[in-house]
PDB file with one MODEL, atoms N, CA, C and O in Angstrom:
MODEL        1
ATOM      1  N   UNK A   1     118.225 120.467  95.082  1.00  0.00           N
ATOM      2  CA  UNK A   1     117.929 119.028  94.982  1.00  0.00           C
ATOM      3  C   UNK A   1     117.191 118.557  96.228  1.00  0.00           C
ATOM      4  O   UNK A   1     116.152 117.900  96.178  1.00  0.00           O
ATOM      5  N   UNK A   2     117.981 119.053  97.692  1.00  0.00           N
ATOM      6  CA  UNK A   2     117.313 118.674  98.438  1.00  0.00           C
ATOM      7  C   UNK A   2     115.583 119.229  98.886  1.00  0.00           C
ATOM      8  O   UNK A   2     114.703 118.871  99.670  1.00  0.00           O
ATOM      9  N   UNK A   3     115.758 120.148  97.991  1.00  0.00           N
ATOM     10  CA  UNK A   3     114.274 120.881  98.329  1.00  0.00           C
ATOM     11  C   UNK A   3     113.373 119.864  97.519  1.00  0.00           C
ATOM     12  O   UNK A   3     112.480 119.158  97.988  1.00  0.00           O
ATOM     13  N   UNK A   4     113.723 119.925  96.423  1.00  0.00           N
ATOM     14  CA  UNK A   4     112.956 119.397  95.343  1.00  0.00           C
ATOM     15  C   UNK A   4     112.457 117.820  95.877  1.00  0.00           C
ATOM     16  O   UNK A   4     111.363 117.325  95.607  1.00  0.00           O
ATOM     17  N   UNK A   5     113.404 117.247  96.599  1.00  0.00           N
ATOM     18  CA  UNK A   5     113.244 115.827  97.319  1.00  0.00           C
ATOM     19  C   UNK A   5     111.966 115.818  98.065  1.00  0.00           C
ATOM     20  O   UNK A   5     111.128 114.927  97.927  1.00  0.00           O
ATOM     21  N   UNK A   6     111.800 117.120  99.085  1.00  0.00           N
ATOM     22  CA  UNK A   6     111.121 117.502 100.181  1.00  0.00           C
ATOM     23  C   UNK A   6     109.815 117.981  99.365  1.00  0.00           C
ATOM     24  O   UNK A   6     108.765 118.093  99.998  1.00  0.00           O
ATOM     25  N   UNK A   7     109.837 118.246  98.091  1.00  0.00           N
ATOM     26  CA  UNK A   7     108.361 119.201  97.497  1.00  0.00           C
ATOM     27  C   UNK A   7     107.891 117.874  97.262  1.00  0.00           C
ATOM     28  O   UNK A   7     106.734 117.776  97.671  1.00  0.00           O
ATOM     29  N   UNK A   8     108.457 116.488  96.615  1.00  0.00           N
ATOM     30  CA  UNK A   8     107.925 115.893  95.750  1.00  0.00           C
ATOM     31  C   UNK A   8     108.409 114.500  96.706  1.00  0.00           C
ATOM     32  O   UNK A   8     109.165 113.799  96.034  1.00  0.00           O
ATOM     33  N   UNK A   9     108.196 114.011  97.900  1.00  0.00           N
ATOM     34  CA  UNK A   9     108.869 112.849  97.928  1.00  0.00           C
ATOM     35  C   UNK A   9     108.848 111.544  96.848  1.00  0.00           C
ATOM     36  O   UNK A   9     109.880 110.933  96.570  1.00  0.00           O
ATOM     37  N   UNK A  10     107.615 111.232  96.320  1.00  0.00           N
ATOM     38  CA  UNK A  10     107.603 110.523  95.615  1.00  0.00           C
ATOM     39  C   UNK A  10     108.017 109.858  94.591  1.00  0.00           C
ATOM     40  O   UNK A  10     108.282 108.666  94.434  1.00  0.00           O
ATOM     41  N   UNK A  11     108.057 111.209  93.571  1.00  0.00           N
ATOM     42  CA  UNK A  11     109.357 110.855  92.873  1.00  0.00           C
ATOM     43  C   UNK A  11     110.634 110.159  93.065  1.00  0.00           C
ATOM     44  O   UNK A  11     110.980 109.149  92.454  1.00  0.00           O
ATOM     45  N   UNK A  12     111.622 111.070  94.385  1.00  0.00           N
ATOM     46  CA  UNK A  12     112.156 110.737  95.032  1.00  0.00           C
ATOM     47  C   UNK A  12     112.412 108.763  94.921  1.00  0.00           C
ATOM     48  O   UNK A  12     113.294 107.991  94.544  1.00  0.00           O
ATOM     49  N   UNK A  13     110.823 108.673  95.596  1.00  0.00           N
ATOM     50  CA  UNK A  13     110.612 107.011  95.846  1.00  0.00           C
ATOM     51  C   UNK A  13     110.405 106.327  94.442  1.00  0.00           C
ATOM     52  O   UNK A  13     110.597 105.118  94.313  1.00  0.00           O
ATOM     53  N   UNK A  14     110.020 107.109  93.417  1.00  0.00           N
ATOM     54  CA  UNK A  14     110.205 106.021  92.333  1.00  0.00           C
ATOM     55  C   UNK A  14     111.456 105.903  91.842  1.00  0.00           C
ATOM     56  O   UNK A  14     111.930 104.786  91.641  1.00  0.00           O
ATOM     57  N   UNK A  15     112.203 107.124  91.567  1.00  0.00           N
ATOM     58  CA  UNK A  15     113.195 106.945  91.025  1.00  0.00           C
ATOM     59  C   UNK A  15     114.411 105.694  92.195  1.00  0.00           C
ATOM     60  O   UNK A  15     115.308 105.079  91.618  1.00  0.00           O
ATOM     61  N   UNK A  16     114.308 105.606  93.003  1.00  0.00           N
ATOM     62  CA  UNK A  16     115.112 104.903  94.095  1.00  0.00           C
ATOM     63  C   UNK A  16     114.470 103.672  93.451  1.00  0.00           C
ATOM     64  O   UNK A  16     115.346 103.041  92.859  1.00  0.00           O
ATOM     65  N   UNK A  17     113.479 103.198  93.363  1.00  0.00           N
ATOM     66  CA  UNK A  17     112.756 101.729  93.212  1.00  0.00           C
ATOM     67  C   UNK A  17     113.346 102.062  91.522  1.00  0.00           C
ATOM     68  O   UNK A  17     114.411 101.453  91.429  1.00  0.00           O
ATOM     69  N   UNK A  18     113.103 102.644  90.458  1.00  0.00           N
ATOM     70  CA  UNK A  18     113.880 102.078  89.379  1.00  0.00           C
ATOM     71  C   UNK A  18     115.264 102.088  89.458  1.00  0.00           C
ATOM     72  O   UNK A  18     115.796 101.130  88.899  1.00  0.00           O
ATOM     73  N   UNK A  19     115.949 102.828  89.948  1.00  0.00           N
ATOM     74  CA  UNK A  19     117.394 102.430  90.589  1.00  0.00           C
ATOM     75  C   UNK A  19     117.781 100.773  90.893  1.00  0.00           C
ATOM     76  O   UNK A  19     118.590 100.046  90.316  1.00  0.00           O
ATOM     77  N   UNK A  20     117.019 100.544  91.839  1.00  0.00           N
ATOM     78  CA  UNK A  20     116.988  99.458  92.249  1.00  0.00           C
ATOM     79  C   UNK A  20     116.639  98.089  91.160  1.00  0.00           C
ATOM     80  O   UNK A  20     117.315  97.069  91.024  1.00  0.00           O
ATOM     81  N   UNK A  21     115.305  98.477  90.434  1.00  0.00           N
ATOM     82  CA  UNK A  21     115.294  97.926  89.342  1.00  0.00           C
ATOM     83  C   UNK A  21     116.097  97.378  88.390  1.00  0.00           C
ATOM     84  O   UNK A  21     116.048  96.268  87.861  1.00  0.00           O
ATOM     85  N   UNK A  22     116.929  98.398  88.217  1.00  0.00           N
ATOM     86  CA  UNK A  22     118.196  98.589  87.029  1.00  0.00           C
ATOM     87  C   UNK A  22     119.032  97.581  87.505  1.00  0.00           C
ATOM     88  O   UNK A  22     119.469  96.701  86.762  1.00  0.00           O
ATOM     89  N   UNK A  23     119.384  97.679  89.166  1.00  0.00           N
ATOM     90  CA  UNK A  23     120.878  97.213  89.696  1.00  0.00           C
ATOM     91  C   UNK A  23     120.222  95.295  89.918  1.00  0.00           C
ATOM     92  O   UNK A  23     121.134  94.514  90.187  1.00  0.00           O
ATOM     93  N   UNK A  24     118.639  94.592  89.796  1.00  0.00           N
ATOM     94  CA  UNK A  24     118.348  94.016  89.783  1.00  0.00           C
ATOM     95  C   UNK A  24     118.816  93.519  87.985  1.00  0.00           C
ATOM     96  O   UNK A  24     119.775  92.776  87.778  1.00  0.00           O
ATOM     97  N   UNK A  25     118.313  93.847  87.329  1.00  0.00           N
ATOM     98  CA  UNK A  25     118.524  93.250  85.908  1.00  0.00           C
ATOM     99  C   UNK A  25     119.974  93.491  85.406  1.00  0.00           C
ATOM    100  O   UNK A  25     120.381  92.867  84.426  1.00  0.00           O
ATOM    101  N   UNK A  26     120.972  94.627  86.235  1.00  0.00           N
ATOM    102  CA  UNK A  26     122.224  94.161  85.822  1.00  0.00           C
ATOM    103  C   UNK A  26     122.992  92.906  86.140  1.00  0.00           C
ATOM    104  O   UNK A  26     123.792  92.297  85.430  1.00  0.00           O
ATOM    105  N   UNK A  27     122.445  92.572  87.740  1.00  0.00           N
ATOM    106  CA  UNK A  27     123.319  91.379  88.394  1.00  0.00           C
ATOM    107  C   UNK A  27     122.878  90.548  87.113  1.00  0.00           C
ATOM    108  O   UNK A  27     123.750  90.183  86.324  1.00  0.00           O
ATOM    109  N   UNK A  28     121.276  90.182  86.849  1.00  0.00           N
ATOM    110  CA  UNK A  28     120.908  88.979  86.119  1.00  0.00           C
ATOM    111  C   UNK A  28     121.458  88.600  85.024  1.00  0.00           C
ATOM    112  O   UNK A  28     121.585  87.461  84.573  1.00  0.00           O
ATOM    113  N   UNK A  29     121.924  90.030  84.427  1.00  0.00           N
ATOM    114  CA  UNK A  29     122.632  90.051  82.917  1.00  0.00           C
ATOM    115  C   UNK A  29     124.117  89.739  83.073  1.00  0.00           C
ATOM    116  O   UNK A  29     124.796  89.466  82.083  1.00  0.00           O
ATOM    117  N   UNK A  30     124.627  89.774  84.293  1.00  0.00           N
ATOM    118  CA  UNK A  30     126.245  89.690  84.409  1.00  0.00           C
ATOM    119  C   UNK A  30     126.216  88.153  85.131  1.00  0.00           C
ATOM    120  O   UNK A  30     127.185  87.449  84.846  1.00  0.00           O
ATOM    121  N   UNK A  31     125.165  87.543  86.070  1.00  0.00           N
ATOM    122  CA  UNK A  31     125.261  86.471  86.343  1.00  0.00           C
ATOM    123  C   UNK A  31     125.844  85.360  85.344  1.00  0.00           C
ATOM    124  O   UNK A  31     125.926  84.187  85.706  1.00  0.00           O
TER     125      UNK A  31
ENDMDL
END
């Protein structure tokens, strides 16, 4: 995993920003 982090950071960085995404439209939906 950690290699794969290091071959590809990017991914890495999208998947973190849709992470983030997700935990954005859950607050909105539970607000």
């Amino acid at each position: 995993s950690a290699v794969r982090q290091r071959r590809n950071p990017k991914e890495s960085a999208d998947l973190t920003s849709i992470q983030e995404l997700l935990s954005d439209v859950d607050s909105n939906t539970h607000a």
